[in-house]
N, CA, C and O atoms as a GROMACS GRO file, in nm:
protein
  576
    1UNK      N    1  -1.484   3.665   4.138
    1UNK     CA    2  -1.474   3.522   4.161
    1UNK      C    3  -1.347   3.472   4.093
    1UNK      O    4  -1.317   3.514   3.982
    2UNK      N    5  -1.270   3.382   4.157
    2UNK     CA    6  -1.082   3.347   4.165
    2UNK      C    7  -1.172   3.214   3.991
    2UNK      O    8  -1.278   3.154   3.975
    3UNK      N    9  -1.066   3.232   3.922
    3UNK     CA   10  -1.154   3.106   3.799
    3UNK      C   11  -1.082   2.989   3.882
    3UNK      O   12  -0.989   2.988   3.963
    4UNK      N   13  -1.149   2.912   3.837
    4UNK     CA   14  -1.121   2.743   3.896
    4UNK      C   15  -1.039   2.663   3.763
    4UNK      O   16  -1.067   2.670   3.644
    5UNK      N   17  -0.930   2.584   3.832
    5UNK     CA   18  -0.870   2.543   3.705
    5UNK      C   19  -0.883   2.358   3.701
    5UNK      O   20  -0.845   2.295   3.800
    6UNK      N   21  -0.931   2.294   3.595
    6UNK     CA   22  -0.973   2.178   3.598
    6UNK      C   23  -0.902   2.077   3.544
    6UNK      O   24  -0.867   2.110   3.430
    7UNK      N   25  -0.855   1.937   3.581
    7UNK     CA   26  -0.786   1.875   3.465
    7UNK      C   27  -0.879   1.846   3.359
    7UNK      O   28  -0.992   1.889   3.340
    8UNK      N   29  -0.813   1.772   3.300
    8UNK     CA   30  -0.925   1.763   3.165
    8UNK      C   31  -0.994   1.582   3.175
    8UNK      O   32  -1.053   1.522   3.085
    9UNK      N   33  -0.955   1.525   3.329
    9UNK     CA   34  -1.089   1.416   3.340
    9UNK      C   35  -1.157   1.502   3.389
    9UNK      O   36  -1.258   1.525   3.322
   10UNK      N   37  -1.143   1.573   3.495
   10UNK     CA   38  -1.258   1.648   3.570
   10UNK      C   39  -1.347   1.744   3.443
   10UNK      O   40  -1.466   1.738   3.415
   11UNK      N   41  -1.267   1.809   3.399
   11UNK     CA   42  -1.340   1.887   3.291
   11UNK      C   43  -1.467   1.778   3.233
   11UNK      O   44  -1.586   1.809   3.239
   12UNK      N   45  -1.421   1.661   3.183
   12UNK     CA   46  -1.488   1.564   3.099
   12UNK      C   47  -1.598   1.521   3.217
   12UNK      O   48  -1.714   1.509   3.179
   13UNK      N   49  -1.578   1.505   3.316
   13UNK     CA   50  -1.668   1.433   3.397
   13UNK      C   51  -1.765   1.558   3.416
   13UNK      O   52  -1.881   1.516   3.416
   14UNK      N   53  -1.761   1.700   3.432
   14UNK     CA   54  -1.855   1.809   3.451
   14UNK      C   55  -1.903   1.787   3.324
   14UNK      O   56  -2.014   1.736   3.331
   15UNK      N   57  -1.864   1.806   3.204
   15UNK     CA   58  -1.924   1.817   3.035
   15UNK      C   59  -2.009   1.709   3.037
   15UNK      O   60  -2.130   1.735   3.035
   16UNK      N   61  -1.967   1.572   3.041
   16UNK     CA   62  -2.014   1.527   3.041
   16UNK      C   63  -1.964   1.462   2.872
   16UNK      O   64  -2.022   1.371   2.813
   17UNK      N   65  -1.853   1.531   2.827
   17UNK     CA   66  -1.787   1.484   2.719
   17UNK      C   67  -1.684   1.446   2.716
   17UNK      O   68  -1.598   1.481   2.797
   18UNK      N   69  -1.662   1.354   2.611
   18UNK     CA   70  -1.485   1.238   2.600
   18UNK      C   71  -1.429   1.349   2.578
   18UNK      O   72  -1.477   1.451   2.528
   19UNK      N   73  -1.276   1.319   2.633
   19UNK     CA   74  -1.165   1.343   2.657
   19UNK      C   75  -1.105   1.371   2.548
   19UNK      O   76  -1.040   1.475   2.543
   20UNK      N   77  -1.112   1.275   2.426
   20UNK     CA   78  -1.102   1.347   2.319
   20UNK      C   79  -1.130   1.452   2.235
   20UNK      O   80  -1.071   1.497   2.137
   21UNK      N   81  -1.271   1.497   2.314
   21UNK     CA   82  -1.372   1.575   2.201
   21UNK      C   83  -1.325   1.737   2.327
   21UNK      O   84  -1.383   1.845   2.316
   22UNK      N   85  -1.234   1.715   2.410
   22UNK     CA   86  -1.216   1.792   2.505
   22UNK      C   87  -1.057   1.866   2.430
   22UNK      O   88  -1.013   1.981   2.421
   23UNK      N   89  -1.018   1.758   2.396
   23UNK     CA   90  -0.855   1.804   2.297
   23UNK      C   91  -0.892   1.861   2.192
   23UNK      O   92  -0.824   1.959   2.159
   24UNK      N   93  -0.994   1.826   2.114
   24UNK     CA   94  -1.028   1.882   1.981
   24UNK      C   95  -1.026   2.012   2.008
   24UNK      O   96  -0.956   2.086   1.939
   25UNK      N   97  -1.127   2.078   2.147
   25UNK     CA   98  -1.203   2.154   2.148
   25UNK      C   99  -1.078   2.311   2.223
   25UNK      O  100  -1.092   2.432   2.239
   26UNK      N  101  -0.971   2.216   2.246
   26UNK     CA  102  -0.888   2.308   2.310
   26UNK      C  103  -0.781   2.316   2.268
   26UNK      O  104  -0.690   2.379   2.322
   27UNK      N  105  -0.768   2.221   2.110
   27UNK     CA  106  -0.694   2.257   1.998
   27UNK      C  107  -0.722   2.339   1.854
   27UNK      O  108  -0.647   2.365   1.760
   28UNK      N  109  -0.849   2.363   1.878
   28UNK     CA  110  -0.920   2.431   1.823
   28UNK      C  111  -0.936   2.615   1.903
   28UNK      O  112  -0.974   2.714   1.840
   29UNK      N  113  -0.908   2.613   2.005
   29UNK     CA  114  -0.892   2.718   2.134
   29UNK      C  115  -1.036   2.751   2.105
   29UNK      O  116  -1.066   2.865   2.069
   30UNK      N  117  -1.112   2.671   2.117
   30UNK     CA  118  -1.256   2.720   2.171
   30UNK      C  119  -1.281   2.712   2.340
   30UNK      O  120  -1.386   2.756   2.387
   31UNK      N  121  -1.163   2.644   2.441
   31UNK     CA  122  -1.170   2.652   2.534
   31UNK      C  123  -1.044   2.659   2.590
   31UNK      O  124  -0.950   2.583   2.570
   32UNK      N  125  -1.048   2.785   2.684
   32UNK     CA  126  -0.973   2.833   2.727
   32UNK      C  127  -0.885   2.723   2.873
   32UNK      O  128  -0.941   2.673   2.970
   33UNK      N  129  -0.693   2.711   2.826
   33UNK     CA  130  -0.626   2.643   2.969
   33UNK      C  131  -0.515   2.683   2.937
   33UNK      O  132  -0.472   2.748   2.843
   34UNK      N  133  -0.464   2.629   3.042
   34UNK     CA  134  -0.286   2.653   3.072
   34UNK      C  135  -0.223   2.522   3.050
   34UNK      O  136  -0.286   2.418   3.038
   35UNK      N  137  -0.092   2.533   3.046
   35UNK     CA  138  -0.011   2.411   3.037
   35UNK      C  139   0.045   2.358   3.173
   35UNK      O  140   0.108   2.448   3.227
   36UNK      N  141   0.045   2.290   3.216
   36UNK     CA  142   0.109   2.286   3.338
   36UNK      C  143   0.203   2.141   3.323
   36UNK      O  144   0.156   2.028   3.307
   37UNK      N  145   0.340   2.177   3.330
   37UNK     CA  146   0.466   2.124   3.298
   37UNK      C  147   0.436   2.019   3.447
   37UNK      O  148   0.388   2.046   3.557
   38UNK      N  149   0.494   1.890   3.385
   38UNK     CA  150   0.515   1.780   3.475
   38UNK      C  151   0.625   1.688   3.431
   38UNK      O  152   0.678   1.698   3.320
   39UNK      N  153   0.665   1.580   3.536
   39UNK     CA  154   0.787   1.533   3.506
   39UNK      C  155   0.766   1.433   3.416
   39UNK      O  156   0.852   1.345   3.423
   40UNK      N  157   0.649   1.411   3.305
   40UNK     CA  158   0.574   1.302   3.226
   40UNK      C  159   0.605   1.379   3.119
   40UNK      O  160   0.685   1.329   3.040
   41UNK      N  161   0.561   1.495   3.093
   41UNK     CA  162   0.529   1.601   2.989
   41UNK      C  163   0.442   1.728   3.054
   41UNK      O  164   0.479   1.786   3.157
   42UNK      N  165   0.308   1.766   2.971
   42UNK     CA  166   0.263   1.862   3.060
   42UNK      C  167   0.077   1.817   3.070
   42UNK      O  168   0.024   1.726   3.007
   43UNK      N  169   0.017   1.902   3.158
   43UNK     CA  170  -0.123   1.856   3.157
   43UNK      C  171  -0.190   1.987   3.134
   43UNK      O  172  -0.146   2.101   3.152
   44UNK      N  173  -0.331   1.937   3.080
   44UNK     CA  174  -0.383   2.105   3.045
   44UNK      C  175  -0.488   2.096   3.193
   44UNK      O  176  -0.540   1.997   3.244
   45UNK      N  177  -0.492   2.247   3.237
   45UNK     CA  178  -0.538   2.307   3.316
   45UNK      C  179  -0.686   2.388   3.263
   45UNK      O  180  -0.673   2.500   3.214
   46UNK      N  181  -0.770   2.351   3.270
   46UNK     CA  182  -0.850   2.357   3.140
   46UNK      C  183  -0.974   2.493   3.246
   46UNK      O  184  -1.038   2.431   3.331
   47UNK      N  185  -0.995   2.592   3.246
   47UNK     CA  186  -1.080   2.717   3.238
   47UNK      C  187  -1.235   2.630   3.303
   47UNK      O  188  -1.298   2.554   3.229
   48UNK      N  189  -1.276   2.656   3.445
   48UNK     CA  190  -1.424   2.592   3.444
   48UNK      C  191  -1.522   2.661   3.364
   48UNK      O  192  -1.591   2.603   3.280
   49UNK      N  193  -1.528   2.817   3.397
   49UNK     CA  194  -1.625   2.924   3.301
   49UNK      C  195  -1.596   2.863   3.138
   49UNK      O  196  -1.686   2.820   3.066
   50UNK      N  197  -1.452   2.869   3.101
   50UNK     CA  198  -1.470   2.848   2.917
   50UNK      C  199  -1.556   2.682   2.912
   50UNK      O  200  -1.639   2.658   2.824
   51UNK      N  201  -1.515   2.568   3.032
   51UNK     CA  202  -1.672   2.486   3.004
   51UNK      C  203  -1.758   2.506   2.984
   51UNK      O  204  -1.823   2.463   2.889
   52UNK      N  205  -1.805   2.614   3.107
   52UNK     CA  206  -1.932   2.608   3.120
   52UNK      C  207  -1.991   2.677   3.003
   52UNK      O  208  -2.095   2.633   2.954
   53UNK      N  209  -1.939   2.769   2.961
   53UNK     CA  210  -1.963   2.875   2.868
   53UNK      C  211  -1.983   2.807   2.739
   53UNK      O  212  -2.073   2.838   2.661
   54UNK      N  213  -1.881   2.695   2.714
   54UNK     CA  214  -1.883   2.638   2.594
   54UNK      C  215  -1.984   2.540   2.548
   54UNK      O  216  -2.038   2.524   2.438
   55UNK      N  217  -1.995   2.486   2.649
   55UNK     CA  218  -2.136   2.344   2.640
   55UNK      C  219  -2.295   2.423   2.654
   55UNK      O  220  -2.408   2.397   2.614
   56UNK      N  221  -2.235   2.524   2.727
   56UNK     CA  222  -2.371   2.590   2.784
   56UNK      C  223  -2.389   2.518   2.875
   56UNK      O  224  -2.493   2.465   2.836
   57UNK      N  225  -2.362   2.459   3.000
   57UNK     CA  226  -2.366   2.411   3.097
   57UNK      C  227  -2.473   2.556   3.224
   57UNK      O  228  -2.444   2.672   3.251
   58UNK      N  229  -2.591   2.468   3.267
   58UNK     CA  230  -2.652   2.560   3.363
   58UNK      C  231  -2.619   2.525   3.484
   58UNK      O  232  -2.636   2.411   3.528
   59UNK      N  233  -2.552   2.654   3.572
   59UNK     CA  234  -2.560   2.688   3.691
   59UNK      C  235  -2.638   2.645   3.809
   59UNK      O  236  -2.719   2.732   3.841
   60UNK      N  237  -2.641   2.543   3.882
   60UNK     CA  238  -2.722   2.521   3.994
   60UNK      C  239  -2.647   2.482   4.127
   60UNK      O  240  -2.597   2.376   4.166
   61UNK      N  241  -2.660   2.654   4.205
   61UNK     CA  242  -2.615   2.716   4.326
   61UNK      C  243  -2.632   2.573   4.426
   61UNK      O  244  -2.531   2.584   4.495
   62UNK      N  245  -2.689   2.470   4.464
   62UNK     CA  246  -2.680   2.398   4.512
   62UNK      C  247  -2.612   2.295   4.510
   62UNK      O  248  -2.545   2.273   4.610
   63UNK      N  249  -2.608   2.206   4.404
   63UNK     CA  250  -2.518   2.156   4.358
   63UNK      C  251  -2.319   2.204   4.385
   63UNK      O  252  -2.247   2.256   4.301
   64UNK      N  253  -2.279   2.160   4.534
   64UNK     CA  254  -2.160   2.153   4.589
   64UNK      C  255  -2.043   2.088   4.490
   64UNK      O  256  -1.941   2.129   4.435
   65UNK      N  257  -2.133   1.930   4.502
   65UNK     CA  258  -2.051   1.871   4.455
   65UNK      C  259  -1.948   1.873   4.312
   65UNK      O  260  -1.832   1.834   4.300
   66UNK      N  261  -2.035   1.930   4.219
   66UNK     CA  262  -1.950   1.984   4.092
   66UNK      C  263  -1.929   2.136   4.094
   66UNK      O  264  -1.944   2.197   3.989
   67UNK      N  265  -1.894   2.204   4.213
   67UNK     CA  266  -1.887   2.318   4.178
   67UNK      C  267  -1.980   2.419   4.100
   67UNK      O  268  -1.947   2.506   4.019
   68UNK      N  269  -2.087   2.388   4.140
   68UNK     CA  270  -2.226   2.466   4.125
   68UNK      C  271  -2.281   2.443   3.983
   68UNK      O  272  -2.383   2.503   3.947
   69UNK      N  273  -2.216   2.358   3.901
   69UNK     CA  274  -2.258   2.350   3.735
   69UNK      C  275  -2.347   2.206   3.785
   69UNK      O  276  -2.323   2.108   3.855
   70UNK      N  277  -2.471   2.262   3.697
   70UNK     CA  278  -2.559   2.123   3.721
   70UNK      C  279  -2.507   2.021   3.620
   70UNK      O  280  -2.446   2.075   3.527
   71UNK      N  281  -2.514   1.875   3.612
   71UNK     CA  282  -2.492   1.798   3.510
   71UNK      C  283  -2.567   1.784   3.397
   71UNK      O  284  -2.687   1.812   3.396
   72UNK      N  285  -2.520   1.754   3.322
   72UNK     CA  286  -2.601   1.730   3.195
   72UNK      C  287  -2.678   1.590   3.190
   72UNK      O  288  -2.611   1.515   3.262
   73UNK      N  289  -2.777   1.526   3.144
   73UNK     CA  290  -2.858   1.464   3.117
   73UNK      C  291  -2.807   1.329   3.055
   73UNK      O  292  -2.763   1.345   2.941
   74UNK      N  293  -2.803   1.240   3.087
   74UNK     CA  294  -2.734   1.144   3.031
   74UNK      C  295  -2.829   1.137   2.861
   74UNK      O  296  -2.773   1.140   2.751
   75UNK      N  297  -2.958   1.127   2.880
   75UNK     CA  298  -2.997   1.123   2.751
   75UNK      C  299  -3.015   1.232   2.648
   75UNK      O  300  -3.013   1.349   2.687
   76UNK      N  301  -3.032   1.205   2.523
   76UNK     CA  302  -2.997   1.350   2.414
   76UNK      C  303  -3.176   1.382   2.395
   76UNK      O  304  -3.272   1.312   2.361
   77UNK      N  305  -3.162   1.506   2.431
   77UNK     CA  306  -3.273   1.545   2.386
   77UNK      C  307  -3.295   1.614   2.249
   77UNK      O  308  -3.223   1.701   2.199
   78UNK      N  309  -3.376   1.574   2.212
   78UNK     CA  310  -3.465   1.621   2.065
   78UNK      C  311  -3.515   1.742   2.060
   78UNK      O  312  -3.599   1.762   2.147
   79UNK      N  313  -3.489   1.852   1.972
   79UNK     CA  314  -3.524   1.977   1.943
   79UNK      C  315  -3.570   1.965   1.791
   79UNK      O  316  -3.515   1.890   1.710
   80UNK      N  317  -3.656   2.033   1.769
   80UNK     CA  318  -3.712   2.063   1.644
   80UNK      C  319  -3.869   2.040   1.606
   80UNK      O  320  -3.972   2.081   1.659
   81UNK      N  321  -3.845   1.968   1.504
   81UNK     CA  322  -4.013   1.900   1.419
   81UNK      C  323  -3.984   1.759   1.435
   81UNK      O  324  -3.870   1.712   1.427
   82UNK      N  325  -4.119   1.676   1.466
   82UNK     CA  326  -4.093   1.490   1.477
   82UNK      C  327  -4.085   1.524   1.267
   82UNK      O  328  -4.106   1.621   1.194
   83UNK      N  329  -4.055   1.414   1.252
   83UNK     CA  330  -4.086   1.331   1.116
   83UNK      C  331  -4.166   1.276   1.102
   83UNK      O  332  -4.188   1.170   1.161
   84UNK      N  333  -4.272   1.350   0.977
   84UNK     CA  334  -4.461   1.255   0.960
   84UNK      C  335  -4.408   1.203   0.856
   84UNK      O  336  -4.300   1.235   0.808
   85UNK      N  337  -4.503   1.099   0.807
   85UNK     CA  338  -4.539   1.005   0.771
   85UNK      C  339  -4.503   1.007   0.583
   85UNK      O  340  -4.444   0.937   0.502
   86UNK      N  341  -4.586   1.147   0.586
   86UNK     CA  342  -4.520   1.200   0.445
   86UNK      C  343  -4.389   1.179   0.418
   86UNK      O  344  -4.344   1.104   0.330
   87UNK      N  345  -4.304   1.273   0.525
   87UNK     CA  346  -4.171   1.316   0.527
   87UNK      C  347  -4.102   1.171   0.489
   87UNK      O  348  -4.016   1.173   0.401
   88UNK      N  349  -4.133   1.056   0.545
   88UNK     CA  350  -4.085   0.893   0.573
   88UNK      C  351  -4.088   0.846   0.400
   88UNK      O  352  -3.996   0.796   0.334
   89UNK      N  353  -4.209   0.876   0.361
   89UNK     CA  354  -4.236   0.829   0.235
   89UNK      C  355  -4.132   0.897   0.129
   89UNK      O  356  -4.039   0.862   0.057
   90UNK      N  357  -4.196   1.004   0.161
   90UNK     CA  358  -4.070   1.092   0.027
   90UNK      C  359  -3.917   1.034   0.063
   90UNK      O  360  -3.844   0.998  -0.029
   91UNK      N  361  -3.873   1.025   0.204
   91UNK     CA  362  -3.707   0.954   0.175
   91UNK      C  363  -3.700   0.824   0.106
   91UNK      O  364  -3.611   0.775   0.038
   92UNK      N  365  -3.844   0.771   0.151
   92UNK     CA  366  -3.793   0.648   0.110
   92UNK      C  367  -3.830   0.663  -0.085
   92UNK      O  368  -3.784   0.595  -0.178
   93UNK      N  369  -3.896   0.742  -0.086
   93UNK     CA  370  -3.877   0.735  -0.238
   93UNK      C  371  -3.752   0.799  -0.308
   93UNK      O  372  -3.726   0.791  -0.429
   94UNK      N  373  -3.689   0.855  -0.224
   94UNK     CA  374  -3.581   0.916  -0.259
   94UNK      C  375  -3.497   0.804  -0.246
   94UNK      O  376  -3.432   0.808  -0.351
   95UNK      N  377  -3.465   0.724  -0.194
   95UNK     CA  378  -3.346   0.635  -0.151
   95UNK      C  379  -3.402   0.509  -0.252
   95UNK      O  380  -3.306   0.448  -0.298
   96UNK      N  381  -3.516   0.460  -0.292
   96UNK     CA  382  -3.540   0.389  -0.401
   96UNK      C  383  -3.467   0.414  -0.557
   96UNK      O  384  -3.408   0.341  -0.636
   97UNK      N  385  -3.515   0.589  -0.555
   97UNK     CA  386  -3.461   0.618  -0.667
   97UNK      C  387  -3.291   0.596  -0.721
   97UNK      O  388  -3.237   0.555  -0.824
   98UNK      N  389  -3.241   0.651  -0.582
   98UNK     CA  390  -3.112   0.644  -0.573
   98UNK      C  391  -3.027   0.502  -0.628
   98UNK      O  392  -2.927   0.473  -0.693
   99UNK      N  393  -3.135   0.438  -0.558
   99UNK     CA  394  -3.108   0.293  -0.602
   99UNK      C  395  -3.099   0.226  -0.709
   99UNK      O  396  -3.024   0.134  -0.738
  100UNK      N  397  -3.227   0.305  -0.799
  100UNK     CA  398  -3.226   0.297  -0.918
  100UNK      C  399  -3.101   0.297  -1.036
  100UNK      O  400  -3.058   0.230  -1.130
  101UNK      N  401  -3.078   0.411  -0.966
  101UNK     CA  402  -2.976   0.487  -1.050
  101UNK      C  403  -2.835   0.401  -1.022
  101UNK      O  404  -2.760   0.372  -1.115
  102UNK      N  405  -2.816   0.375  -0.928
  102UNK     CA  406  -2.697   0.277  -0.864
  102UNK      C  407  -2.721   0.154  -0.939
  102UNK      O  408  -2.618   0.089  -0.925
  103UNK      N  409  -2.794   0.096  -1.003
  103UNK     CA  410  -2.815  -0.062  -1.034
  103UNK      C  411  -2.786  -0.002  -1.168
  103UNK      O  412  -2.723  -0.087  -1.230
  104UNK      N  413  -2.806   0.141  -1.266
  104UNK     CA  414  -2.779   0.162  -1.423
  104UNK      C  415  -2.677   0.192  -1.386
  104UNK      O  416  -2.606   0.102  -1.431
  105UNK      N  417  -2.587   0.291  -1.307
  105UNK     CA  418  -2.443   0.290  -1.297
  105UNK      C  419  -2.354   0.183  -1.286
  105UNK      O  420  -2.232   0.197  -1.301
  106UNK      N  421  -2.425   0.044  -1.251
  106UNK     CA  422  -2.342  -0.038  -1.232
  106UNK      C  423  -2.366  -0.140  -1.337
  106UNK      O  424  -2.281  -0.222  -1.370
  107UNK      N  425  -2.516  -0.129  -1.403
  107UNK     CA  426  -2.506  -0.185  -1.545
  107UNK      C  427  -2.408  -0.120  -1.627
  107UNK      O  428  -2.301  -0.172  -1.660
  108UNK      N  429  -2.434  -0.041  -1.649
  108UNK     CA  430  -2.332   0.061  -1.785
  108UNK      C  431  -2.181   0.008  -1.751
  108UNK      O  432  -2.104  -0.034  -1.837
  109UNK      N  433  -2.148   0.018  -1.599
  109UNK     CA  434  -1.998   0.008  -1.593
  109UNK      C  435  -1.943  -0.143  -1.634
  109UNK      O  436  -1.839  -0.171  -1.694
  110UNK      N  437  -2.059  -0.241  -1.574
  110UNK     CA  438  -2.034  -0.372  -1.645
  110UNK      C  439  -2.033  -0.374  -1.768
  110UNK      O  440  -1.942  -0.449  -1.803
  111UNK      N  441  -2.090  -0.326  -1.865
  111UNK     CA  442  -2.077  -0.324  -1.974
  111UNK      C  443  -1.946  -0.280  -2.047
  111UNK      O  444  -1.897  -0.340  -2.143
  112UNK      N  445  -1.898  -0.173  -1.990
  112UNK     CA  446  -1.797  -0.160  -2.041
  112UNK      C  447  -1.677  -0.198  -1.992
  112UNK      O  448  -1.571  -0.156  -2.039
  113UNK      N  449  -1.687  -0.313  -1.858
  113UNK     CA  450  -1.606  -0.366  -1.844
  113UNK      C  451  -1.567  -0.486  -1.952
  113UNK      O  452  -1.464  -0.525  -2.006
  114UNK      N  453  -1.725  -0.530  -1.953
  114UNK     CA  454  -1.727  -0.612  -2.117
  114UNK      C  455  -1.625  -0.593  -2.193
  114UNK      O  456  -1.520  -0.657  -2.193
  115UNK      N  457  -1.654  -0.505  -2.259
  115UNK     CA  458  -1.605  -0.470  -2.371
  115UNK      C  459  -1.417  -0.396  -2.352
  115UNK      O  460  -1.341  -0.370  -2.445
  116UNK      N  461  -1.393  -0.382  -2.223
  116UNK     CA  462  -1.255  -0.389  -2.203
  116UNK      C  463  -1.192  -0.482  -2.227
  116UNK      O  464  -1.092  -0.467  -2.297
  117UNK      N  465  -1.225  -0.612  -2.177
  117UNK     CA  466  -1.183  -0.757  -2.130
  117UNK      C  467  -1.187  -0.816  -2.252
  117UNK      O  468  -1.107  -0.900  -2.294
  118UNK      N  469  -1.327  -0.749  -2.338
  118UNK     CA  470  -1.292  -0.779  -2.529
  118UNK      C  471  -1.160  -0.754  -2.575
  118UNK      O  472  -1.071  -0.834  -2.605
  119UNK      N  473  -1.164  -0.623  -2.575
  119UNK     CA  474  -1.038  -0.530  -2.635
  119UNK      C  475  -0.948  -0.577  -2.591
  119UNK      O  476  -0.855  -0.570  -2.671
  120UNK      N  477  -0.904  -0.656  -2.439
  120UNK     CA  478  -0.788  -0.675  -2.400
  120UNK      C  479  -0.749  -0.815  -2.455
  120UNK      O  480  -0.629  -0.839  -2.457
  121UNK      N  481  -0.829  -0.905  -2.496
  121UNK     CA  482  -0.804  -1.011  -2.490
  121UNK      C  483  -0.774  -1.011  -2.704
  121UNK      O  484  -0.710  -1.106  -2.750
  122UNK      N  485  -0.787  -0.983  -2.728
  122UNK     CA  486  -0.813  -0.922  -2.876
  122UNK      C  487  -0.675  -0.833  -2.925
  122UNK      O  488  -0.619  -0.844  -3.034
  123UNK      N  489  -0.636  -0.739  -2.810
  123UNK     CA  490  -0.488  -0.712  -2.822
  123UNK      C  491  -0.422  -0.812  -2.793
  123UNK      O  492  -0.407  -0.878  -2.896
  124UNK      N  493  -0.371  -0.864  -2.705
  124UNK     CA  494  -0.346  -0.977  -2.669
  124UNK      C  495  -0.302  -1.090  -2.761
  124UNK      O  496  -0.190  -1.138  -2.776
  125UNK      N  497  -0.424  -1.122  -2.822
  125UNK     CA  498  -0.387  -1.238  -2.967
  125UNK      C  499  -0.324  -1.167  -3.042
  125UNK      O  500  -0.239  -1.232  -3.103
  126UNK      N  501  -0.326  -1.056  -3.068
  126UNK     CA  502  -0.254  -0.969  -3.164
  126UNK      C  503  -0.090  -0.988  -3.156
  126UNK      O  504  -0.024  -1.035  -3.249
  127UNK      N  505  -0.040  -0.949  -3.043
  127UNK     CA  506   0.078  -0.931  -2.989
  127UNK      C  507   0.151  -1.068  -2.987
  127UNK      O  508   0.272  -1.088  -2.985
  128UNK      N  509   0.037  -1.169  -2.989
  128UNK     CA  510   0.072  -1.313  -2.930
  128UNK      C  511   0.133  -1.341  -3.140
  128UNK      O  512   0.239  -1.388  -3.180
  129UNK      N  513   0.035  -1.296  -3.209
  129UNK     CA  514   0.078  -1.324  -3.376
  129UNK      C  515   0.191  -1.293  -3.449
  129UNK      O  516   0.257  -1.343  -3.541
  130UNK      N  517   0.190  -1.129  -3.331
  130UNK     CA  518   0.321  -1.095  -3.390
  130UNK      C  519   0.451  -1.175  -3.344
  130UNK      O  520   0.553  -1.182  -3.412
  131UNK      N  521   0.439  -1.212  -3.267
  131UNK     CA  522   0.568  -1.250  -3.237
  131UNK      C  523   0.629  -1.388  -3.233
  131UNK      O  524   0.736  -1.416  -3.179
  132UNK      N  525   0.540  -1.479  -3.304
  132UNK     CA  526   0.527  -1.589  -3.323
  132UNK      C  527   0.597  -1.603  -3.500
  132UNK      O  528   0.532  -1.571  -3.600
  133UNK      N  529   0.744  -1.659  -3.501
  133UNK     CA  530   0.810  -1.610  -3.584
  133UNK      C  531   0.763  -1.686  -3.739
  133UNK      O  532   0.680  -1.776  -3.732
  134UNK      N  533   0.800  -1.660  -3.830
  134UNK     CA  534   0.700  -1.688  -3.932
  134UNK      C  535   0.771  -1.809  -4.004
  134UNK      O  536   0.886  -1.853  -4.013
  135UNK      N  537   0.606  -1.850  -4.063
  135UNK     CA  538   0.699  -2.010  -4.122
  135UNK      C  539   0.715  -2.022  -4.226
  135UNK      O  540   0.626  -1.987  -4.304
  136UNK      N  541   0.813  -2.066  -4.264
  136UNK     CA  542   0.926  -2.078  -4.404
  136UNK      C  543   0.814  -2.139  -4.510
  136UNK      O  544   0.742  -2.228  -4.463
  137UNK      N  545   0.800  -2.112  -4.606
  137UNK     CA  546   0.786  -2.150  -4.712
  137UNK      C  547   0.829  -2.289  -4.741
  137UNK      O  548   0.947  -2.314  -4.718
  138UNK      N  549   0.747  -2.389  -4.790
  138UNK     CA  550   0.793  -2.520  -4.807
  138UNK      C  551   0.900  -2.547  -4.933
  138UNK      O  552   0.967  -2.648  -4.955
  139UNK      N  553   0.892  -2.428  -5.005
  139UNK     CA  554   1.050  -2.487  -5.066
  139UNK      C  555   1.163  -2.354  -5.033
  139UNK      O  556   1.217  -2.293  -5.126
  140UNK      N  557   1.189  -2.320  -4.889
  140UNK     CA  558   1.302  -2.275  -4.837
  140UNK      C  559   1.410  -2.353  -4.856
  140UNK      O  560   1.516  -2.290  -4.865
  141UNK      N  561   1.418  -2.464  -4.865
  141UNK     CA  562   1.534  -2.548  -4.838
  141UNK      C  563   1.576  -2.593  -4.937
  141UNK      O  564   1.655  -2.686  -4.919
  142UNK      N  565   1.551  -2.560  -5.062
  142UNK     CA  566   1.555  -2.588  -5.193
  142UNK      C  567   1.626  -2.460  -5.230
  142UNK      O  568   1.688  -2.468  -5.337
  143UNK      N  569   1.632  -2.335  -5.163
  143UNK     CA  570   1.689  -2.217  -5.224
  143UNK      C  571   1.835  -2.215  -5.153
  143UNK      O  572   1.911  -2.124  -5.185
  144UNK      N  573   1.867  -2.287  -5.082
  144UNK     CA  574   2.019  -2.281  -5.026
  144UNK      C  575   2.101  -2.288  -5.098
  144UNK      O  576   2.218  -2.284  -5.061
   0.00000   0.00000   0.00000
């Protein structure tokens, strides 16, 4: 079988994935194309098998219109275990805790923002004393 060569809307419209996530995937060379030079720049010629192969796209011999790859499902299907009730509780006690801990991290840090804004203001008068030039003795003017 001759491979079929696709642009990369057509590619996206069989996947059923953005155009972007189509560049990633063929800058990454997880899917196999060619370059094909144009008077713009060039366009990729993008492998139908390395699609199909790549998404896992299934085969259905009837299906003319896309070149025998059936489409994908507009909605995402769910694989695995649902989430009980338990499972719900423990995050949420987990994300309480978290919280916890976020409200003492942000006490403590206030605090020692405190005590920066002390120190700074405290240097500050310091610097302000020194340089505040000093005053004569009331019988300076008597020693001339």
């Amino acid at each position: 079988m001759a491979e079929t060569s696709l642009t990369i809307q057509e590619a996206s419209e069989l996947s059923g994935k953005s155009i972007q996530t189509l560049r990633r995937a063929i800058k990454s060379n997880r899917i196999t194309c060619k370059r094909k030079k144009t008077a713009q720049g060039f366009i990729y010629m993008i492998s139908r098998e390395s699609i199909v192969s790549f998404y896992k796209l299934k085969m259905d011999p009837m299906d003319r219109e896309h070149g025998g790859v059936k489409q994908p499902a507009k909605q995402t299907e769910i694989f695995g275990e649902f989430a009980t009730l338990a499972d719900l509780k423990k995050l949420q006690q987990e994300i309480e805790l978290a919280l916890e801990d976020h409200k003492k991290e942000k006490e403590n840090f206030m605090r020692f923002m405190k005590a920066f804004q002390e120190k700074f203001v405290f240097i500050e008068n310091q610097l302000k004393l020194l340089e505040q030039p000093k005053k004569k003795s009331w019988l300076a003017f008597w020693k001339k």
